[in-house]
PQR file with spaces between the fields and no chain letter, atoms N, CA, C, O and H, PARSE charges and radii, in Angstrom:
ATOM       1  N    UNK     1     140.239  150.496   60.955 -0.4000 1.5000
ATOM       2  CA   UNK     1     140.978  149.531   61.747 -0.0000 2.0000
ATOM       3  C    UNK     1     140.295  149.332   63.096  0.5500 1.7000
ATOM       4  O    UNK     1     139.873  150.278   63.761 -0.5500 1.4000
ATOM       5  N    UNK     2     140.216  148.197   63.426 -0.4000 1.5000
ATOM       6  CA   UNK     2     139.821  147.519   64.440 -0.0000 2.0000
ATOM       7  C    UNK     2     140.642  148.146   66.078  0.5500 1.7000
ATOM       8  O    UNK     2     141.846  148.388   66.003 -0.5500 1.4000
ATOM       9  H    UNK     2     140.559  147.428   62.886  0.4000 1.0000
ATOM      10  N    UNK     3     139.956  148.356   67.398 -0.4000 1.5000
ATOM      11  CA   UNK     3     141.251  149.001   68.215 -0.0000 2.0000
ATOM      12  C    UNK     3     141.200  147.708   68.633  0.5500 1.7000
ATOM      13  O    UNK     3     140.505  146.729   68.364 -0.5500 1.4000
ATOM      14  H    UNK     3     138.977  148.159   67.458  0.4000 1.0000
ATOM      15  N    UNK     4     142.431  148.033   69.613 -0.4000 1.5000
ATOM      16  CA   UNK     4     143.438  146.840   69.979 -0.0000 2.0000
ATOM      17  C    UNK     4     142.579  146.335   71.258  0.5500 1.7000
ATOM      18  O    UNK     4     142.481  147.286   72.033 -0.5500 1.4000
ATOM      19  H    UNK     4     142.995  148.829   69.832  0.4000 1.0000
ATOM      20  N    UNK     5     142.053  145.417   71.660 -0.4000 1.5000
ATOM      21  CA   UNK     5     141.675  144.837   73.078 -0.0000 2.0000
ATOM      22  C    UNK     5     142.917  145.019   74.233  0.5500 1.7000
ATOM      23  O    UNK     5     142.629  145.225   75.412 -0.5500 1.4000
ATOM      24  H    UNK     5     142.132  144.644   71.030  0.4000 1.0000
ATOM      25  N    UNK     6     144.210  144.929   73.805 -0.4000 1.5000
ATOM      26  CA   UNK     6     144.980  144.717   74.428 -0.0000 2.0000
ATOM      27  C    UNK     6     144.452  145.541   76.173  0.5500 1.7000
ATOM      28  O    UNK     6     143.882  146.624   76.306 -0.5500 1.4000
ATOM      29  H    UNK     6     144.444  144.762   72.847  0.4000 1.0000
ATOM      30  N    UNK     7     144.871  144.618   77.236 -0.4000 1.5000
ATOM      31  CA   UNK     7     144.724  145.700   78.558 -0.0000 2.0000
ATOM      32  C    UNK     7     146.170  145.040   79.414  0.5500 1.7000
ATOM      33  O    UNK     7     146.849  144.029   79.594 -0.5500 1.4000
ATOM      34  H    UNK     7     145.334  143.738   77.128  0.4000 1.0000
ATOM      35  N    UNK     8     146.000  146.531   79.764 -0.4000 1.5000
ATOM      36  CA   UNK     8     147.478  146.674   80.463 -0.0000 2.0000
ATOM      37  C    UNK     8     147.447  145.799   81.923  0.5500 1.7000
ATOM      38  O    UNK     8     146.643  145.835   82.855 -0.5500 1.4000
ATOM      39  H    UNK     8     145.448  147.352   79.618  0.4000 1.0000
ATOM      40  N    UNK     9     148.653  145.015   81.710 -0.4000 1.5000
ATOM      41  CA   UNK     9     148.852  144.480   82.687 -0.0000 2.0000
ATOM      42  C    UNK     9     149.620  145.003   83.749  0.5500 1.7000
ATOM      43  O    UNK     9     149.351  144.646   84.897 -0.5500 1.4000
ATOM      44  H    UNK     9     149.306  144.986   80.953  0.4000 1.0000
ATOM      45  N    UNK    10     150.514  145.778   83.536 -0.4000 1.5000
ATOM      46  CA   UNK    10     151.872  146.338   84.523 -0.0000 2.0000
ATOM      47  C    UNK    10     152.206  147.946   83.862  0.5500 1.7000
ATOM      48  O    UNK    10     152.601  148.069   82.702 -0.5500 1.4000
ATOM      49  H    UNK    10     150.732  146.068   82.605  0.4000 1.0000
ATOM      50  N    UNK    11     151.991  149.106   84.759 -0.4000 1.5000
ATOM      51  CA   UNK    11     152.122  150.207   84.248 -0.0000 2.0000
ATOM      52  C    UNK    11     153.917  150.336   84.063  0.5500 1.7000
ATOM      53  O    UNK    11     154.686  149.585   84.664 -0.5500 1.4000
ATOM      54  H    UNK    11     151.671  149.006   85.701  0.4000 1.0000
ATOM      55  N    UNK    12     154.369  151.433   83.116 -0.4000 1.5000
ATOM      56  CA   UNK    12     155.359  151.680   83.306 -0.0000 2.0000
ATOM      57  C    UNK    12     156.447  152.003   84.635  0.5500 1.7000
ATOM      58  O    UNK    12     157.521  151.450   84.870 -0.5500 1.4000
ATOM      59  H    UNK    12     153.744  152.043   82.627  0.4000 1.0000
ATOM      60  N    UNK    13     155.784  153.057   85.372 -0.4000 1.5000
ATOM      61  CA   UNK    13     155.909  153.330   86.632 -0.0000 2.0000
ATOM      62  C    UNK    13     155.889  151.877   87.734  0.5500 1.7000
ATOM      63  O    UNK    13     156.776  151.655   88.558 -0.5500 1.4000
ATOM      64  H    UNK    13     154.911  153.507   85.182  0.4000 1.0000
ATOM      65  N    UNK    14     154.958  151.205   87.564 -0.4000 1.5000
ATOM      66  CA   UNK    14     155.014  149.731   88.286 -0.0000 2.0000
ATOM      67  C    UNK    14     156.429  149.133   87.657  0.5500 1.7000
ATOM      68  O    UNK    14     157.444  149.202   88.350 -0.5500 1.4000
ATOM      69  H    UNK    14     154.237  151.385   86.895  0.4000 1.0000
ATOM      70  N    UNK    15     156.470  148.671   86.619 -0.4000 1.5000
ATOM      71  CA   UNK    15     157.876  148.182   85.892 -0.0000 2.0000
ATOM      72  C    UNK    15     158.940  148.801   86.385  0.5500 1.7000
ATOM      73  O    UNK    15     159.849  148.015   86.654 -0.5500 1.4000
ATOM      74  H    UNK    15     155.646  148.615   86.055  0.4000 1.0000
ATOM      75  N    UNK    16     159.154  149.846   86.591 -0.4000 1.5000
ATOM      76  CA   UNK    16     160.305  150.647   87.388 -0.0000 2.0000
ATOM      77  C    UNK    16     160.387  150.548   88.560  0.5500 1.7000
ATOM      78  O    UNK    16     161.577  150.371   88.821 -0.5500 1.4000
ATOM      79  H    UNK    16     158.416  150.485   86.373  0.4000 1.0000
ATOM      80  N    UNK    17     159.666  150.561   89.646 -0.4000 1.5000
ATOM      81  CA   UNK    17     159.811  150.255   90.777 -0.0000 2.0000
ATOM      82  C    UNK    17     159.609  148.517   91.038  0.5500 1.7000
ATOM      83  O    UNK    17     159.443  148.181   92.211 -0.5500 1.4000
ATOM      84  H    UNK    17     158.699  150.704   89.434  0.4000 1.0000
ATOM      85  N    UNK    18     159.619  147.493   90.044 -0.4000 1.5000
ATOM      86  CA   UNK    18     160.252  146.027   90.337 -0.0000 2.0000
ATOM      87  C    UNK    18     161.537  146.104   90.159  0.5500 1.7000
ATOM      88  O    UNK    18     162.449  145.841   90.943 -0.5500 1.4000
ATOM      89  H    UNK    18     159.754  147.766   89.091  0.4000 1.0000
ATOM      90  N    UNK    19     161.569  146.613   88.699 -0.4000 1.5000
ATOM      91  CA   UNK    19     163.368  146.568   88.303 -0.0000 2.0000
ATOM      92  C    UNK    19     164.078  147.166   89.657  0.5500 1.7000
ATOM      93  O    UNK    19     165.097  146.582   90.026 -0.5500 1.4000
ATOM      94  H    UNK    19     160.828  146.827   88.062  0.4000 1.0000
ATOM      95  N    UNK    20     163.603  148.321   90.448 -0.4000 1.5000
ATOM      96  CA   UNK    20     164.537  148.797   91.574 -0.0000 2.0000
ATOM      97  C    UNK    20     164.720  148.289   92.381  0.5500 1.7000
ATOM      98  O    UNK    20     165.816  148.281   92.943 -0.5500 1.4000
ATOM      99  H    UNK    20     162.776  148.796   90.148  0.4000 1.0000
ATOM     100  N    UNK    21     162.956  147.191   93.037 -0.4000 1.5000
ATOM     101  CA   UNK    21     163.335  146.325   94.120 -0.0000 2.0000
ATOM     102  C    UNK    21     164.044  145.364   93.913  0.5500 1.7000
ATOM     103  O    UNK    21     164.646  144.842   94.852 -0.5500 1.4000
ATOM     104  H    UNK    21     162.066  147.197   92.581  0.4000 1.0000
ATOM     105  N    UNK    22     164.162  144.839   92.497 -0.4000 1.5000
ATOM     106  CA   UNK    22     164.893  143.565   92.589 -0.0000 2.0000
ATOM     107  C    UNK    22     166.030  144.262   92.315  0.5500 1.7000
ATOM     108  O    UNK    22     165.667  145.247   92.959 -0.5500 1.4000
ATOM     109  H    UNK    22     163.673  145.263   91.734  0.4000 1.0000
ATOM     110  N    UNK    23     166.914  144.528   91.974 -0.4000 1.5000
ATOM     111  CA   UNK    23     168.198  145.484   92.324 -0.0000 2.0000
ATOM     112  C    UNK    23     168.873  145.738   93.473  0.5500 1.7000
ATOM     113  O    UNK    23     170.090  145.755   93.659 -0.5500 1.4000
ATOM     114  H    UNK    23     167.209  143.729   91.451  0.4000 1.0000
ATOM     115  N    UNK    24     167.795  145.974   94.385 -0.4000 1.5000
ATOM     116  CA   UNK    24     167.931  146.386   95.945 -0.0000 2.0000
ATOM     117  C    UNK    24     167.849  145.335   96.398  0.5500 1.7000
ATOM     118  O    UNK    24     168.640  145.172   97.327 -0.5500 1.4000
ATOM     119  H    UNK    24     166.807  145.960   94.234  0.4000 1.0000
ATOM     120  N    UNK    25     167.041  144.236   96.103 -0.4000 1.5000
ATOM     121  CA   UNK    25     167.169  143.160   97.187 -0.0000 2.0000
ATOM     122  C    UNK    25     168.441  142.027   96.514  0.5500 1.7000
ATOM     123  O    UNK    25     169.085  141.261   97.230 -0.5500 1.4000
ATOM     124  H    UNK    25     166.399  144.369   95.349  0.4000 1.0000
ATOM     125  N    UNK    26     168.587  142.128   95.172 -0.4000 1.5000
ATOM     126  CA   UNK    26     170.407  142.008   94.972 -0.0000 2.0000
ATOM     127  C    UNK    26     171.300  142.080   95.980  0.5500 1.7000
ATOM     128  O    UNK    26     171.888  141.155   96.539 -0.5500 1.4000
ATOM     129  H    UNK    26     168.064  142.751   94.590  0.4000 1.0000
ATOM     130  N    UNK    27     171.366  143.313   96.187 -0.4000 1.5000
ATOM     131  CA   UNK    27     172.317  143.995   96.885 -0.0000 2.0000
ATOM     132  C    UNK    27     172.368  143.707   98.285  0.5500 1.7000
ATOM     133  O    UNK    27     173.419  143.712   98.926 -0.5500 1.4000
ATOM     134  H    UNK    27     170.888  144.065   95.733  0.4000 1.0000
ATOM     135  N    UNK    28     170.690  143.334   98.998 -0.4000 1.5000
ATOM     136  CA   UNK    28     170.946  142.890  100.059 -0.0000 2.0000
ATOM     137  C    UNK    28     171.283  141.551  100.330  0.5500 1.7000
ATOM     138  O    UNK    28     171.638  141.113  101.425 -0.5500 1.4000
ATOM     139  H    UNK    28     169.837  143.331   98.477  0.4000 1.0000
ATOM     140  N    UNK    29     171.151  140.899   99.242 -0.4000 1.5000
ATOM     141  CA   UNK    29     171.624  139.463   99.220 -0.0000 2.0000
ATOM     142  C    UNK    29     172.647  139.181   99.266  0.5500 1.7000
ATOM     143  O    UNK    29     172.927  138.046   99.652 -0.5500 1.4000
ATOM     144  H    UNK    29     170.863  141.255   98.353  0.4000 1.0000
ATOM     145  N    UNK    30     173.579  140.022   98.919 -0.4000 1.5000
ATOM     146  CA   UNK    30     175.228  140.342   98.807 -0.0000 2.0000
ATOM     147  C    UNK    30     176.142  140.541   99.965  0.5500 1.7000
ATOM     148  O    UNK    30     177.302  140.171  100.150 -0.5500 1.4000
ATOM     149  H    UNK    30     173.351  140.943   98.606  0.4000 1.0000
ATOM     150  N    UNK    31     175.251  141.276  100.751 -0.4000 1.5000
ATOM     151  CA   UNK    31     175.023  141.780  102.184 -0.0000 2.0000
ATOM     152  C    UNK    31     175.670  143.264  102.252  0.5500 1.7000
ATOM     153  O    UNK    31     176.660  143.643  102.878 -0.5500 1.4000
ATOM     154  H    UNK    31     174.309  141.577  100.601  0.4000 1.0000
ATOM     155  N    UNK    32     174.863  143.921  101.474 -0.4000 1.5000
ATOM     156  CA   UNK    32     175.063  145.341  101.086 -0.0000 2.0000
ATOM     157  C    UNK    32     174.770  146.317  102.969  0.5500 1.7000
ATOM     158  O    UNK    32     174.070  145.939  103.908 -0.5500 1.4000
ATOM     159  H    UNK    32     174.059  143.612  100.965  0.4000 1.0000
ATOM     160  N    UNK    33     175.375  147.198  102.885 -0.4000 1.5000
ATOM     161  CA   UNK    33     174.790  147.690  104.568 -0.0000 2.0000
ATOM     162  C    UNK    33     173.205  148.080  104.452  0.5500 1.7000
ATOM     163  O    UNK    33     172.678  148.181  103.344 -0.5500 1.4000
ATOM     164  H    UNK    33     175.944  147.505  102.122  0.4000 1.0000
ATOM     165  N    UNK    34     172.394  148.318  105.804 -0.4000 1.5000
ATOM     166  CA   UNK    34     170.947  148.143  106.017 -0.0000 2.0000
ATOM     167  C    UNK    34     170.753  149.510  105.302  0.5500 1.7000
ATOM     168  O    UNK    34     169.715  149.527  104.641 -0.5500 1.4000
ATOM     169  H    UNK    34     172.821  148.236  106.705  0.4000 1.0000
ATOM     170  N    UNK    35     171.512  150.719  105.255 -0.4000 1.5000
ATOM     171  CA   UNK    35     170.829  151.779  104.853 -0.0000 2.0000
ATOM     172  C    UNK    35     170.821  151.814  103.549  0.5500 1.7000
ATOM     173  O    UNK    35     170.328  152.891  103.214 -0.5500 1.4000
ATOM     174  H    UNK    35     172.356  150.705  105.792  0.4000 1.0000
ATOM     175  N    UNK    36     171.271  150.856  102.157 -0.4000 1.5000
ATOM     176  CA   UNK    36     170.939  150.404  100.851 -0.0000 2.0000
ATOM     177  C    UNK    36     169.756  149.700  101.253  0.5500 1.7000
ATOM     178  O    UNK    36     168.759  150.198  100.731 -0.5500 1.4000
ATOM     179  H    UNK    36     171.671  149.981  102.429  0.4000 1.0000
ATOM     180  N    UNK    37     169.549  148.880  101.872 -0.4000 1.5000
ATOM     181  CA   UNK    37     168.329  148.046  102.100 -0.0000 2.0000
ATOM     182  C    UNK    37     167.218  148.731  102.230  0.5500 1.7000
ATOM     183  O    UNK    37     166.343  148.667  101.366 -0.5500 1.4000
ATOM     184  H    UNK    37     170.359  148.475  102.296  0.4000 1.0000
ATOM     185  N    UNK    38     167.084  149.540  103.408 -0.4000 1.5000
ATOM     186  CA   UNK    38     166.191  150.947  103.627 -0.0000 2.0000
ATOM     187  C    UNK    38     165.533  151.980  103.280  0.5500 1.7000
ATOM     188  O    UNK    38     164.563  152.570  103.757 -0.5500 1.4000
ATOM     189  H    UNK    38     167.795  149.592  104.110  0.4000 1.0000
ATOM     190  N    UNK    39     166.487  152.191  101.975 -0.4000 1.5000
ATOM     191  CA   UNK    39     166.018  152.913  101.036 -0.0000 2.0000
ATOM     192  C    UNK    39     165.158  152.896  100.102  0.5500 1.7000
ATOM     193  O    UNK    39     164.698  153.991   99.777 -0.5500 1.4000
ATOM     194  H    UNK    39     167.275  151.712  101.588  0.4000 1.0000
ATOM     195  N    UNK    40     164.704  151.749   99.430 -0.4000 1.5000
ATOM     196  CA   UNK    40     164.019  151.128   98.632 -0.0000 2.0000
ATOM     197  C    UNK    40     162.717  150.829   99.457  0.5500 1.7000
ATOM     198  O    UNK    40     161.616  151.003   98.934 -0.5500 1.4000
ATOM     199  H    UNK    40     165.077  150.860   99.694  0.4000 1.0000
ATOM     200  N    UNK    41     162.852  150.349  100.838 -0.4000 1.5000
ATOM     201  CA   UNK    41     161.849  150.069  101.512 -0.0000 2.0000
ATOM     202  C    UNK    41     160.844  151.751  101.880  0.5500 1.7000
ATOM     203  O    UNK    41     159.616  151.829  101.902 -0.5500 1.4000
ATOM     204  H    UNK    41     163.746  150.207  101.263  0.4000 1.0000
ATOM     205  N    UNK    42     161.601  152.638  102.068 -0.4000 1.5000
ATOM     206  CA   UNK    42     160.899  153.728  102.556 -0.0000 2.0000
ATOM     207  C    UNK    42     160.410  154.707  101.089  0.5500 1.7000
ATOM     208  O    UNK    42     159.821  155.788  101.093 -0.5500 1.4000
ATOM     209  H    UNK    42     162.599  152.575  102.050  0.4000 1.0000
ATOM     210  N    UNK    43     160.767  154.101  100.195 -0.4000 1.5000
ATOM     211  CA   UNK    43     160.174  154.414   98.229 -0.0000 2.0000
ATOM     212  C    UNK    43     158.756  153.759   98.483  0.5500 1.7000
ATOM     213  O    UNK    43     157.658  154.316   98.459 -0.5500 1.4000
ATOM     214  H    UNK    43     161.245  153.223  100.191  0.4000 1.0000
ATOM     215  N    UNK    44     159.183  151.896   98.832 -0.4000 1.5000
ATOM     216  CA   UNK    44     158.296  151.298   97.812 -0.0000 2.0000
ATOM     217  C    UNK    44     156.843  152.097   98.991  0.5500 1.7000
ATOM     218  O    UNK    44     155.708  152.313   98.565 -0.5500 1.4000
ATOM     219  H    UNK    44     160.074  151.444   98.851  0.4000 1.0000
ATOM     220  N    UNK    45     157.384  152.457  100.724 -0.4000 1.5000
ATOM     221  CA   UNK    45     155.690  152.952  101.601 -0.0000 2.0000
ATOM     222  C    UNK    45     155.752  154.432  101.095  0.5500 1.7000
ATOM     223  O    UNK    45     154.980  155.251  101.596 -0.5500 1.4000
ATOM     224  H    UNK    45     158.306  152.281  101.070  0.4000 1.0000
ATOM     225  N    UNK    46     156.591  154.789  100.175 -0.4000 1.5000
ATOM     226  CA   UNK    46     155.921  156.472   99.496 -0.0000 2.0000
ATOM     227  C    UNK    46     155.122  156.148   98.236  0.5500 1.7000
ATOM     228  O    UNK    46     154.333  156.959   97.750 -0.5500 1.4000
ATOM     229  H    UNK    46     157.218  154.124   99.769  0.4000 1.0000
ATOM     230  N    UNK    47     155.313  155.123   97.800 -0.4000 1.5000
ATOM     231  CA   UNK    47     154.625  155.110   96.397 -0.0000 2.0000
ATOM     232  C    UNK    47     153.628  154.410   96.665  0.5500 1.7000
ATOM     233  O    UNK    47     152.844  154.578   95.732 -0.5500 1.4000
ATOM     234  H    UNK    47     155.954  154.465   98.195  0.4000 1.0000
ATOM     235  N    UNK    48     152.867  153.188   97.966 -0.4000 1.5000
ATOM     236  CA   UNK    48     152.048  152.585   98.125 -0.0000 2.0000
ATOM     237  C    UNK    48     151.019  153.512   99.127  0.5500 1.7000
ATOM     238  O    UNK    48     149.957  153.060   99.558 -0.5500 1.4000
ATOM     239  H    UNK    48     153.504  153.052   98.725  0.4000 1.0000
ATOM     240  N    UNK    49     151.331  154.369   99.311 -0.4000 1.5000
ATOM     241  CA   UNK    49     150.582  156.166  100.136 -0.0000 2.0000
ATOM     242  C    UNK    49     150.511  156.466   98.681  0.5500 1.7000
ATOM     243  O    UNK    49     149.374  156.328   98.230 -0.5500 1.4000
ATOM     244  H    UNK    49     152.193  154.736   98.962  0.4000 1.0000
ATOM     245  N    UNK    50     151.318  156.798   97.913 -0.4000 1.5000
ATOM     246  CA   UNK    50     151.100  158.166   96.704 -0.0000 2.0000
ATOM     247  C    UNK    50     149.576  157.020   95.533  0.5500 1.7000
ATOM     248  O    UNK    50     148.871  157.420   94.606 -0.5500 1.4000
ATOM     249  H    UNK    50     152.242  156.910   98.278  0.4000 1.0000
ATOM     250  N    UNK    51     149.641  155.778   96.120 -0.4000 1.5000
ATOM     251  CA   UNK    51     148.942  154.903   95.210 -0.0000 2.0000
ATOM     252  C    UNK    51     147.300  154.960   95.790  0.5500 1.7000
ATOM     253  O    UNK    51     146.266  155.104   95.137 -0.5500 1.4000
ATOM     254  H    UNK    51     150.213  155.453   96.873  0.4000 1.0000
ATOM     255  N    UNK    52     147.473  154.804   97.130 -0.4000 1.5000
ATOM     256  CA   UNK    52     146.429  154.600   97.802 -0.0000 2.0000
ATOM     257  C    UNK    52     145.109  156.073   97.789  0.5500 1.7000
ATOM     258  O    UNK    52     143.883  156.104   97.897 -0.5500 1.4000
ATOM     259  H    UNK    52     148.313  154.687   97.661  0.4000 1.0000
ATOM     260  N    UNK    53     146.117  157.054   97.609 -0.4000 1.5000
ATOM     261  CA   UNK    53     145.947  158.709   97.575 -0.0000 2.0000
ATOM     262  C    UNK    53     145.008  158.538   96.075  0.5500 1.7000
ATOM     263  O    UNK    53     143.837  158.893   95.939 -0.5500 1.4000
ATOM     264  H    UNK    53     147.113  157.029   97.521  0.4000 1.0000
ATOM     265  N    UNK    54     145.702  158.027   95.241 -0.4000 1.5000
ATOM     266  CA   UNK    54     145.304  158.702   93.822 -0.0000 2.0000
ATOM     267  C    UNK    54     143.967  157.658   93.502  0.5500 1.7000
ATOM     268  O    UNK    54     143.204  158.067   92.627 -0.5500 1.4000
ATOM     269  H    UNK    54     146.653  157.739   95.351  0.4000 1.0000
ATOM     270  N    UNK    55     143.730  156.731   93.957 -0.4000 1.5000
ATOM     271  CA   UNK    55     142.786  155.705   93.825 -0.0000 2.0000
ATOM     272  C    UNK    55     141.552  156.256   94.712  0.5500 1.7000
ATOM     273  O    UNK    55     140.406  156.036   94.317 -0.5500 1.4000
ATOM     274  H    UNK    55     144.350  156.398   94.667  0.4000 1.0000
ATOM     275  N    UNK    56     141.820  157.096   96.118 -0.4000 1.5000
ATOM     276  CA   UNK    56     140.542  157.344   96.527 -0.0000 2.0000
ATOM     277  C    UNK    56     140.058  158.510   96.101  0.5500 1.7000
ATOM     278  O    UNK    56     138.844  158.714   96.103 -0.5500 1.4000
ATOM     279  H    UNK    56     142.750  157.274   96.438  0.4000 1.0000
ATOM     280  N    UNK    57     141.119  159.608   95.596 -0.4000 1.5000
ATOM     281  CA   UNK    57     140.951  161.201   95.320 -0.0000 2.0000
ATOM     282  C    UNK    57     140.277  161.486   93.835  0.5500 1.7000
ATOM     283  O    UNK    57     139.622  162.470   93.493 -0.5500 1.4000
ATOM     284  H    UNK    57     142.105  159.443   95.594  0.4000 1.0000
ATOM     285  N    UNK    58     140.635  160.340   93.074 -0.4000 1.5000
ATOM     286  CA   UNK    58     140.392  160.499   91.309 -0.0000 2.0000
ATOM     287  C    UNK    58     139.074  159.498   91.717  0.5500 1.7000
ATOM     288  O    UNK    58     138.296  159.114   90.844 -0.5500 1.4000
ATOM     289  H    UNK    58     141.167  159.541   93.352  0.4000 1.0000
């Protein structure tokens, strides 16, 4: 059997953290209080550090 060409467009881990922002920014649209808002924001600068980390270290 032939392998698949297929290439990944969106990791799992990426897919999970859209589904959360758009969730969160739901909520702020709703006019949820700032510290729901906040929260998501201080994820998405831990995971764009934990991203930046693994791209120069590997």
């Amino acid at each position: 059997m032939a392998k698949s060409k297929v290439k990944e467009i969106i990791s799992l881990e990426e897919l999970a953290w859209l589904v959360i922002g758009l969730a969160f920014g739901y909520l702020a649209g709703l006019g949820a209080p700032i510290f729901i808002v906040a929260i998501p924001i201080a994820a998405l600068l831990v995971w764009i550090i934990s991203y930046f980390r693994r791209k120069t270290l590997w």
